[in-house]
RORO-519318 format. One record per residue (C-alpha): residue in three letters; residue number from 1; x, y, z. Coordinates in steps of 0.2 Angstrom, whole numbers, always signed. Example, Ala and Ser with C-alpha at 12.3 -4.5 7.8 and 13.67 -1.06 7.14 Angstrom:
# residues 2
ATOM    r    k     px     py     pz
ATOM  ALA    1    +62    -22    +39
ATOM  SER    2    +68     -5    +36
END
This chain:
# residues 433
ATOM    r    k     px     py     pz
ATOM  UNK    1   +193   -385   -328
ATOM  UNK    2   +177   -374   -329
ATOM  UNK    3   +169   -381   -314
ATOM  UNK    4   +186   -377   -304
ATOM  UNK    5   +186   -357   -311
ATOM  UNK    6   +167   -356   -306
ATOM  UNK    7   +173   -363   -289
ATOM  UNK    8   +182   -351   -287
ATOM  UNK    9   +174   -336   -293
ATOM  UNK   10   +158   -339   -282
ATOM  UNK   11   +171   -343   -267
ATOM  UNK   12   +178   -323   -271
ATOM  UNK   13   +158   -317   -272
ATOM  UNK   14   +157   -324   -255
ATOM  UNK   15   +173   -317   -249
ATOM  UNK   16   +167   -300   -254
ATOM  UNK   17   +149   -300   -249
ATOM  UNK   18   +157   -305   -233
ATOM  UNK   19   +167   -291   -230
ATOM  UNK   20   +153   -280   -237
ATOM  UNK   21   +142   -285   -223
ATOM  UNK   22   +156   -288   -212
ATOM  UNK   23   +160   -265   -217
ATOM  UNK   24   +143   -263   -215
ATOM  UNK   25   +137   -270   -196
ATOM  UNK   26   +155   -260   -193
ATOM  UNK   27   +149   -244   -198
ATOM  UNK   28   +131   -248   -189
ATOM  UNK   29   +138   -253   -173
ATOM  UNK   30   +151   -238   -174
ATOM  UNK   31   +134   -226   -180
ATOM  UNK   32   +125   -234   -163
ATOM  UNK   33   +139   -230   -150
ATOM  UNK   34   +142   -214   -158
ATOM  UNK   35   +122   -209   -157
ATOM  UNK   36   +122   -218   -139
ATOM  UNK   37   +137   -209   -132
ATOM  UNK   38   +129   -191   -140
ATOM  UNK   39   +112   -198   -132
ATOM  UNK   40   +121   -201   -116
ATOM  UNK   41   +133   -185   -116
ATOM  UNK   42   +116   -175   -120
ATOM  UNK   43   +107   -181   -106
ATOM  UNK   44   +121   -175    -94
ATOM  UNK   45   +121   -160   -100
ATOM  UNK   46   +101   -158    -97
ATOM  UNK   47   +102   -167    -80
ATOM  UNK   48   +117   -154    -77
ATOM  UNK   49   +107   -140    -82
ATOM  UNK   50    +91   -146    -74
ATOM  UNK   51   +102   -145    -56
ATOM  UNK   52   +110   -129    -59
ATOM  UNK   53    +91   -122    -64
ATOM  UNK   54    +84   -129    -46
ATOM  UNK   55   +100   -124    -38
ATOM  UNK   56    +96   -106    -44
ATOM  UNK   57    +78   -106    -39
ATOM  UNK   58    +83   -114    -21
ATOM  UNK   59    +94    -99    -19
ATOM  UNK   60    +79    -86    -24
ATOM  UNK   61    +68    -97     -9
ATOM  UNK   62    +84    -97     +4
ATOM  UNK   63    +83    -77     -2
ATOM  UNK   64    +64    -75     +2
ATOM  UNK   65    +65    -86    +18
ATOM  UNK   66    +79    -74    +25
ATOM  UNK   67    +69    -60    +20
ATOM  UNK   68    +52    -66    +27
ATOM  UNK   69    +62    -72    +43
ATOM  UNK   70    +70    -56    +45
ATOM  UNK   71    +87    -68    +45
ATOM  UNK   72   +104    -60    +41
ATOM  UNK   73   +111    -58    +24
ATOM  UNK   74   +122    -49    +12
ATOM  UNK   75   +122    -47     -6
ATOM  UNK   76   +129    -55    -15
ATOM  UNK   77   +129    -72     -4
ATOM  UNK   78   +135    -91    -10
ATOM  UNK   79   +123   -104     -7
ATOM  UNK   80   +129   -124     -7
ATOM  UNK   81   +120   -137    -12
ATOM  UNK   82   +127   -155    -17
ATOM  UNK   83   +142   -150    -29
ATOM  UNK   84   +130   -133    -36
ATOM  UNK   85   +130   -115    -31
ATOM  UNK   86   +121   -103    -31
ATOM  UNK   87   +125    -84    -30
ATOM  UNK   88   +110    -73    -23
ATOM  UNK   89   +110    -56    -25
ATOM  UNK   90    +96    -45    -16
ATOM  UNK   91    +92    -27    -22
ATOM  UNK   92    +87    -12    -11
ATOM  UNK   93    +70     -9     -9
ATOM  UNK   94    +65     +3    -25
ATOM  UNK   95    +47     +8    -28
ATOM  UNK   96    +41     -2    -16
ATOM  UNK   97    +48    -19    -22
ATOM  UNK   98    +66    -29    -22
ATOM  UNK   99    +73    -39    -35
ATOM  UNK  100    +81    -55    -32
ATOM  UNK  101    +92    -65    -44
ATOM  UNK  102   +101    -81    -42
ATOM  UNK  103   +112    -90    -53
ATOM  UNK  104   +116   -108    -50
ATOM  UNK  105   +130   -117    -58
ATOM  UNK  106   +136   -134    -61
ATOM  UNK  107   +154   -139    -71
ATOM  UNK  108   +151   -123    -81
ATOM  UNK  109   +131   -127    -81
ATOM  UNK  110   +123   -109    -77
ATOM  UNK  111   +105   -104    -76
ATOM  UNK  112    +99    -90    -68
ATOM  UNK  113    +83    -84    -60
ATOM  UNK  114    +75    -70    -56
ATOM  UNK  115    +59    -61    -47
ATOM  UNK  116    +53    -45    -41
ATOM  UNK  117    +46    -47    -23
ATOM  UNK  118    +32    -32    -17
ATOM  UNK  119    +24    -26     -4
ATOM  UNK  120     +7    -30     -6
ATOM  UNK  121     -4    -15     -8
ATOM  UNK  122    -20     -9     -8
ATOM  UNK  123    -27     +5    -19
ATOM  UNK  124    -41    +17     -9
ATOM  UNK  125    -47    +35    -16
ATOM  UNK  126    -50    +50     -7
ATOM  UNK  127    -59    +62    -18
ATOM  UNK  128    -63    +74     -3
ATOM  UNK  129    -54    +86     +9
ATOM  UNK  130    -69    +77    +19
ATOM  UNK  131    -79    +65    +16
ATOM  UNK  132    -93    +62    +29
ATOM  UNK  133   -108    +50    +33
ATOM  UNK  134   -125    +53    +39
ATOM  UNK  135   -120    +63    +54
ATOM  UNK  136   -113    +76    +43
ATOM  UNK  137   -103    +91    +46
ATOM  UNK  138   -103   +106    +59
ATOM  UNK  139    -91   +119    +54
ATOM  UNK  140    -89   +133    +67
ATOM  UNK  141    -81   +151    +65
ATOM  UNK  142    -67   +152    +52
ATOM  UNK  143    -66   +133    +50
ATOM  UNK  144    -60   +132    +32
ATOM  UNK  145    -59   +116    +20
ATOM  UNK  146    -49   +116     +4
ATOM  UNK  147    -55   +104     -8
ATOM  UNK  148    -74    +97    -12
ATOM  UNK  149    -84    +92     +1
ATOM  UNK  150    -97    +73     +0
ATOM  UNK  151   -110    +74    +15
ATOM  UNK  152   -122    +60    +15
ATOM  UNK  153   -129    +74    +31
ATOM  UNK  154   -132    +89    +32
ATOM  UNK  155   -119   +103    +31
ATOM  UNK  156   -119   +116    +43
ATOM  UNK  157   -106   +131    +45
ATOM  UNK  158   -104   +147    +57
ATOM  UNK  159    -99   +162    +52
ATOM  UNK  160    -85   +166    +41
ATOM  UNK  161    -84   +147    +37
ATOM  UNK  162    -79   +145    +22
ATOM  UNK  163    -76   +129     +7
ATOM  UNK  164    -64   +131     -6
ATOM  UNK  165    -72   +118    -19
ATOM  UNK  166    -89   +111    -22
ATOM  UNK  167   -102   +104     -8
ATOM  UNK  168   -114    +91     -9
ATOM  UNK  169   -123    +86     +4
ATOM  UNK  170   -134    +70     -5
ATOM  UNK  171   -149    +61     +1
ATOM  UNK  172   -168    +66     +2
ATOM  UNK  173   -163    +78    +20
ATOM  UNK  174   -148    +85    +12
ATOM  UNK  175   -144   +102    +18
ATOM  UNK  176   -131   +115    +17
ATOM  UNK  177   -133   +132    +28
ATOM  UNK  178   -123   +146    +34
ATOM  UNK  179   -110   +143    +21
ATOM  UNK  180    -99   +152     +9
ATOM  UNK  181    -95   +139     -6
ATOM  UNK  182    -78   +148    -14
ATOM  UNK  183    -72   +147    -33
ATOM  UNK  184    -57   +154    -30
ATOM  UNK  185    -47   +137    -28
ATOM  UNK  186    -59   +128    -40
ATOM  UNK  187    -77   +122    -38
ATOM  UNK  188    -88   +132    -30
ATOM  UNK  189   -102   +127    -33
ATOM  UNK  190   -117   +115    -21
ATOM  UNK  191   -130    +99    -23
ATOM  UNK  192   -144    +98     -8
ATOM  UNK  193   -160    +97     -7
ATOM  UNK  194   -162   +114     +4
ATOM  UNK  195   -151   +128     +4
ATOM  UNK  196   -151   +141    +17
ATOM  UNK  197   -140   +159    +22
ATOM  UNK  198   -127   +155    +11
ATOM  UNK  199   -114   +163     -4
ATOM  UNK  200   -111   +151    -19
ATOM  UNK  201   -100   +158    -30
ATOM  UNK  202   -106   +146    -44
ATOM  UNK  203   -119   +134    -49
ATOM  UNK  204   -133   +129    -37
ATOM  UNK  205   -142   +112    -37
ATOM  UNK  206   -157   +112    -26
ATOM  UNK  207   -176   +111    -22
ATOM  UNK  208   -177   +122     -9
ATOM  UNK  209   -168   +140     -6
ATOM  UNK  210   -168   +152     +6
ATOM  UNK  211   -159   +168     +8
ATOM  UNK  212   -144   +163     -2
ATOM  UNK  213   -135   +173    -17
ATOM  UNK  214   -129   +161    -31
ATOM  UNK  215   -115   +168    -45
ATOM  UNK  216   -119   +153    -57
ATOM  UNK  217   -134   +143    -64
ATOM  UNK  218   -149   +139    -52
ATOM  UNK  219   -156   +120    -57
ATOM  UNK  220   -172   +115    -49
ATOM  UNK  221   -181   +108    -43
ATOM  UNK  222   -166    +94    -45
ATOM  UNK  223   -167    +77    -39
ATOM  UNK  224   -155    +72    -23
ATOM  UNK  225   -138    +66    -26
ATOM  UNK  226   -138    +48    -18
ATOM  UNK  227   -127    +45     -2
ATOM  UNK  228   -110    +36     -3
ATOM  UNK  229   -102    +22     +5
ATOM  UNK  230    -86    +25    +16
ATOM  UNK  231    -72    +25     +6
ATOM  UNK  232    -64     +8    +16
ATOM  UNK  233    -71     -7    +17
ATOM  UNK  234    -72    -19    +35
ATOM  UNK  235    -65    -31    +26
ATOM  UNK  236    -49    -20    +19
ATOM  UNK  237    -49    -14    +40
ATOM  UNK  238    -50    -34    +47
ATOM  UNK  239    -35    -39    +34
ATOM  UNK  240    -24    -23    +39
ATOM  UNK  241    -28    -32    +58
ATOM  UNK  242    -22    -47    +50
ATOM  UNK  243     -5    -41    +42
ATOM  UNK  244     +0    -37    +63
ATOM  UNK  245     -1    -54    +66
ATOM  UNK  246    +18    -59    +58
ATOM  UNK  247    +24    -47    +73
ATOM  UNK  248    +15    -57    +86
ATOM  UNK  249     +5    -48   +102
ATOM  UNK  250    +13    -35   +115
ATOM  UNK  251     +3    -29   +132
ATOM  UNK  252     -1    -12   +129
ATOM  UNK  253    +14     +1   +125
ATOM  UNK  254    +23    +17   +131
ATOM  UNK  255    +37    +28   +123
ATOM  UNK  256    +43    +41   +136
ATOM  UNK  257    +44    +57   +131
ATOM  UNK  258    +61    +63   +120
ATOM  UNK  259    +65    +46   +118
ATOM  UNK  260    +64    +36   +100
ATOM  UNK  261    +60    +20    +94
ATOM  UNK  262    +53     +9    +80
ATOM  UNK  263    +36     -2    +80
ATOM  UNK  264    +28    -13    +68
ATOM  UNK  265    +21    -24    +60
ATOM  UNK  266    +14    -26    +76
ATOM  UNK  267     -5    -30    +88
ATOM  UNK  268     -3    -18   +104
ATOM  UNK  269    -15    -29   +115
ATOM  UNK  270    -21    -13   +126
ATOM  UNK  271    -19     +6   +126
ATOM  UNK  272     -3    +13   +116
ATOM  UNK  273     +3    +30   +122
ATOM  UNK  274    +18    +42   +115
ATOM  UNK  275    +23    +55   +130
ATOM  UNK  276    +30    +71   +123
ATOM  UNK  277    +42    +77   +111
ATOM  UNK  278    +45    +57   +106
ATOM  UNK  279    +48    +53    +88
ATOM  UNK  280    +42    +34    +82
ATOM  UNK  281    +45    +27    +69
ATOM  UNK  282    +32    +15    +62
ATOM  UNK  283    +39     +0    +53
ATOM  UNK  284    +24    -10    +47
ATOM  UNK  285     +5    -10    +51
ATOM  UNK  286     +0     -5    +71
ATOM  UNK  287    -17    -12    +78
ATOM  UNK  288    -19     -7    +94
ATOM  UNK  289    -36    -12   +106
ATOM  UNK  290    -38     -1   +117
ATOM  UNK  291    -34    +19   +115
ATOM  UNK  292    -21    +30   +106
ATOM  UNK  293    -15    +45   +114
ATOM  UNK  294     +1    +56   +105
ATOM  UNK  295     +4    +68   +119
ATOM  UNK  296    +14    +87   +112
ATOM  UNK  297    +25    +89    +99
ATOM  UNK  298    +26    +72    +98
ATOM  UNK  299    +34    +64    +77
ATOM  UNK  300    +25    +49    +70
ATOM  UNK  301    +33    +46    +53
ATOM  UNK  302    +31    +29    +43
ATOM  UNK  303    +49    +21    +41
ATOM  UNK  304    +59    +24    +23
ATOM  UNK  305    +56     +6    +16
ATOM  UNK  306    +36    +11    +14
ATOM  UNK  307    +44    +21     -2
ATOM  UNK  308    +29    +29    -10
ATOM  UNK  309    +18    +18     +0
ATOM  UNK  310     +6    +24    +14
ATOM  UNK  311     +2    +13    +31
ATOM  UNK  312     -9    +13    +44
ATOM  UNK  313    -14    +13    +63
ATOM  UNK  314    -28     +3    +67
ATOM  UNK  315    -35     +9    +82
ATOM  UNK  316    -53     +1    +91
ATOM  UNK  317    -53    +13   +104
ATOM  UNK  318    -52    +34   +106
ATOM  UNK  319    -38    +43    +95
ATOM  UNK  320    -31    +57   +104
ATOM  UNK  321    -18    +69    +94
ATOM  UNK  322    -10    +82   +106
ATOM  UNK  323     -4   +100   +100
ATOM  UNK  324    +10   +101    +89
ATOM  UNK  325     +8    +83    +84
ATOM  UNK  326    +17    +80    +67
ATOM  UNK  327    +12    +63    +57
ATOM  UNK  328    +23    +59    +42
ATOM  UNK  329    +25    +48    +27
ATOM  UNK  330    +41    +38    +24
ATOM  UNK  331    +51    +53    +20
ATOM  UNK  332    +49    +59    +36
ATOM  UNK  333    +48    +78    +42
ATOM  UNK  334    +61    +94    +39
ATOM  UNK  335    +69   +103    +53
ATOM  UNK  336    +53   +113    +57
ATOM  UNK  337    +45    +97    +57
ATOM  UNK  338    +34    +99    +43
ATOM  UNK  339    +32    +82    +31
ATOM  UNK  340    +41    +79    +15
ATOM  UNK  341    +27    +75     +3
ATOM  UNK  342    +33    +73    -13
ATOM  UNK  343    +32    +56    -14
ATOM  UNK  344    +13    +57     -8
ATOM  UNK  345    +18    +43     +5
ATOM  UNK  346     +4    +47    +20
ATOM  UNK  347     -2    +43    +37
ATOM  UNK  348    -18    +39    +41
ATOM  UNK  349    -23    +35    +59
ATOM  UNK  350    -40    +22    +58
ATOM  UNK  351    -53    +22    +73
ATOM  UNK  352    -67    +10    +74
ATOM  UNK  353    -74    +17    +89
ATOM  UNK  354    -95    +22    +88
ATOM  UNK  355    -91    +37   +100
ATOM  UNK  356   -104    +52    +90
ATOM  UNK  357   -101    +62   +106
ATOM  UNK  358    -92    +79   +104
ATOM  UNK  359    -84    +80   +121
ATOM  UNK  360    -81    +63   +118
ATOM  UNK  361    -77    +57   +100
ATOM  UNK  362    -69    +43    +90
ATOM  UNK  363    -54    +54    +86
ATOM  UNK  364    -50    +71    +93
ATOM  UNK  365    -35    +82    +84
ATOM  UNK  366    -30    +99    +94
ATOM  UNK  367    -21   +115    +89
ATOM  UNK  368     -7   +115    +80
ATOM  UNK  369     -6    +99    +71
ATOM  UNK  370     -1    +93    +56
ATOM  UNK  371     -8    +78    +52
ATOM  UNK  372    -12    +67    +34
ATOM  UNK  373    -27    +57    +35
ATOM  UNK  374    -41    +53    +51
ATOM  UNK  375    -53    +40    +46
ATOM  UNK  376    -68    +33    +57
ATOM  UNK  377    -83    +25    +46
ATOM  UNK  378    -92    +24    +63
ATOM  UNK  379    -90    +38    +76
ATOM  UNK  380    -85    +56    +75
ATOM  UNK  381    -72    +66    +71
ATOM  UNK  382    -67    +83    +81
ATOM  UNK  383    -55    +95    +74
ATOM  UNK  384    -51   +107    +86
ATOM  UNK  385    -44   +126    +84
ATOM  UNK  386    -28   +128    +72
ATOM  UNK  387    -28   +107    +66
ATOM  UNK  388    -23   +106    +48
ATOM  UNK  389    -26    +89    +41
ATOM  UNK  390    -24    +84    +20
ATOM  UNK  391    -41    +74    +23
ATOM  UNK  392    -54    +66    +35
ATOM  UNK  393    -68    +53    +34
ATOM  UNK  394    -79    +50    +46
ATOM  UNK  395    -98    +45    +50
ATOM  UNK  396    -98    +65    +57
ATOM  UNK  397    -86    +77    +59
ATOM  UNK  398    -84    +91    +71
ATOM  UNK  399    -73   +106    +65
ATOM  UNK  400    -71   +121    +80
ATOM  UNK  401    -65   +138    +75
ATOM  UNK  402    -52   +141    +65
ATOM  UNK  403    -48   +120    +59
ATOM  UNK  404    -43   +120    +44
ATOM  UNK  405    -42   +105    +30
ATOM  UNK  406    -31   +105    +17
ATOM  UNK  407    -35    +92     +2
ATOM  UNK  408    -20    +85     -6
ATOM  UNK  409    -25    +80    -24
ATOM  UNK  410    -13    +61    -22
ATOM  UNK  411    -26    +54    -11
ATOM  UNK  412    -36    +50    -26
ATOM  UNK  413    -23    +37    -28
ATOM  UNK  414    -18    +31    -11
ATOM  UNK  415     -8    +14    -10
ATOM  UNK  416     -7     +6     +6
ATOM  UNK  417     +5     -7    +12
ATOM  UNK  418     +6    -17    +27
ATOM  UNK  419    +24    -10    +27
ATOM  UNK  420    +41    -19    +26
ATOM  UNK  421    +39    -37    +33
ATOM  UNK  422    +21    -35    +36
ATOM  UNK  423    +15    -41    +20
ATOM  UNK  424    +26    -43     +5
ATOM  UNK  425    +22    -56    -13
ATOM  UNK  426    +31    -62    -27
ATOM  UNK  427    +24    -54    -43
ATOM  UNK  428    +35    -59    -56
ATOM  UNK  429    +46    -77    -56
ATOM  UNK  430    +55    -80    -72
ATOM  UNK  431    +74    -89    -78
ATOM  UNK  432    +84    -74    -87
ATOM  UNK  433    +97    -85    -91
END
């Protein structure tokens, strides 16, 4: 009778570690499926948020490619890709610089992406109405310059000629004669080694001195000032000549006289001339080959998308400006076809040409003109009688009576830009969402 109870209580023990077991692989098994089906419902969701990411970064590329392809668009705009979209939207140019942001989306997946795309820049200083290399500077009757003066010549004026800042003219020959150096805007005062027939209204710095009448402190004998390199590099010049490439090559060019048009980024392979009272519009960086001419009254203004940016005409040949010539920025000019300038958007008009001759020189600005910026680091510059310029650079420069340079103070901080479609980057690429 024992043995038959024992029986049967170790048959219940069994039973019940049975079921134990038998609760315990259940509750495993269901612990696995669950786990594997969170594992696998997790995975989905990060493969689903993975293609609704590059769904939204392909939109930002299809954006750039329309962009850099000059391709039509509109913003906002949908973009398809395998069961994903993306929405692209594209700002206006502001400052210089777009922003584009795409959201892509999958089964209610959405990442979103966003960059700020530039034109690229380049930062040059002009500290002086003029700035001039070993040639120097010839001022004749009632030439005027407003704003300091760096000569690595000599400094030569006429009478009544007259600089509204300080002069130097640096290097062991330096010389400035015939001069009066003004204080009334600023300044006033001169570095060279020799001094000669002139009117300083403030400080002189010298070795030599002759038959000069100085308002300030006399220091000497001084040591020369050393010379200065152009301001422009041939290397910033050669890439300018680069950015034209993305227009491709035209034969020489003509605009008729009262007609209009737009140009740029592009190489004019030959001379390019502007007949008068035409108004062009520049569009992205010019290098032209061959000459220059802008006949009378002619408008050159950079287009609005520059922004605060300043461009550039390259030319290898002879810059001719014409009377009444007027070269603008990207806020164009006012009805008596003066330049907006409050954006300090300028521009300057590049000559590589060696020319040093004054009936024949690099560039060549007549009466009348207003102009921003002339720059040659190898030949000369010849303002003629009544040209008002806001600063020139040049190996020499050649000022006739009564040409008058006006120094605006921005051009210590000048950006340049190969303009709209002539060279643009993407500086900033991040997910916003």
């Amino acid at each position: 009778m024992k043995n038959k109870f024992l029986t049967h209580q170790a048959g219940f023990s069994a039973l019940l570690i049975s079921i134990l077991v038998l609760m315990i692989v259940f509750i495993i098994s269901t612990s696995i499926i669950f786990l594997v089906r969170n594992e696998q419902k997790i995975s989905s969701n990060i493969l689903k948020s993975s293609q609704a990411y590059y769904t939204a970064e392909a939109g930002v590329e299809d954006a750039l490619l329309r962009l850099v392809k000059k391709m039509n668009w509109s913003s906002p705009y949908p973009l398809n890709i395998t069961g994903a979209v993306a929405t692209i939207e594209i700002s206006d140019i502001v400052g210089g610089s777009r922003t584009i942001s795409s959201q892509g989306a999958l089964e209610d997946r959405i990442r979103k992406v966003q960059i700020v795309y530039q034109i690229t820049a380049a930062e040059i200083s002009f500290y002086y109405g003029v700035q001039v290399g070993n040639l120097g500077l010839q001022m004749n009757g009632n030439a005027i310059v407003h704003g300091n003066i760096f000569s690595n010549g000599p400094i030569t004026g006429d009478s009544n000629t007259k600089i509204y800042g300080d002069a130097v003219s640096a290097g062991p020959s330096g010389s400035i004669s015939n001069m009066k150096i003004d204080s009334l805007e600023g300044g006033g005062s001169v570095w060279a080694k020799d001094l000669t027939d002139c009117l300083i209204d403030s400080d002189a710095h010298y070795t030599n001195i002759s038959n000069c009448s100085v308002g300030g402190t006399h220091y000497t004998p001084e040591d020369p000032l050393a010379t200065a390199t152009m301001p422009i590099t041939e290397d910033k010049i050669n890439d300018w000549k680069d950015d034209t490439t993305v227009g491709g090559t035209i034969l020489g060019y003509s605009l008729d006289g009262n007609n209009e048009d737009s140009l740029g980024p592009i190489k004019v392979d030959g001379d390019m001339s502007i007949d008068s009272n035409a108004i062009l519009t520049v569009t992205g960086t010019i290098w032209v080959t061959g000459n220059l001419d802008l006949n009378s009254n002619v408008i050159l203004q950079l287009d609005s998308s520059y922004g605060p940016f300043s461009g550039v005409i390259v030319v290898d040949g002879q810059i001719s400006v014409d009377s009444n010539v007027t070269l603008c920025g990207s806020e164009g000019y006012k009805e008596d076809k003066e330049c907006n300038l409050s954006i300090g958007s300028y521009l300057m008009l590049l000559s590589t040409n060696n020319s040093t001759n004054p009936g024949n020189p690099a560039i060549e600005v007549t009466s009348n003109t207003e102009t921003a910026i002339l720059y040659t680091s190898n030949g000369l510059i010849r303002l003629s009688s009544n040209a008002a310029l806001r600063e020139a650079t040049g190996y020499g420069i050649y000022m006739d009576s009564n040409a008058e340079v006006t120094y605006e103070t921005g051009l210590a901080d000048v950006l340049f830009s190969s303009g709209p479609g002539g060279s643009w980057e993407v500086v900033s690429w991040q997910e916003v969402e």
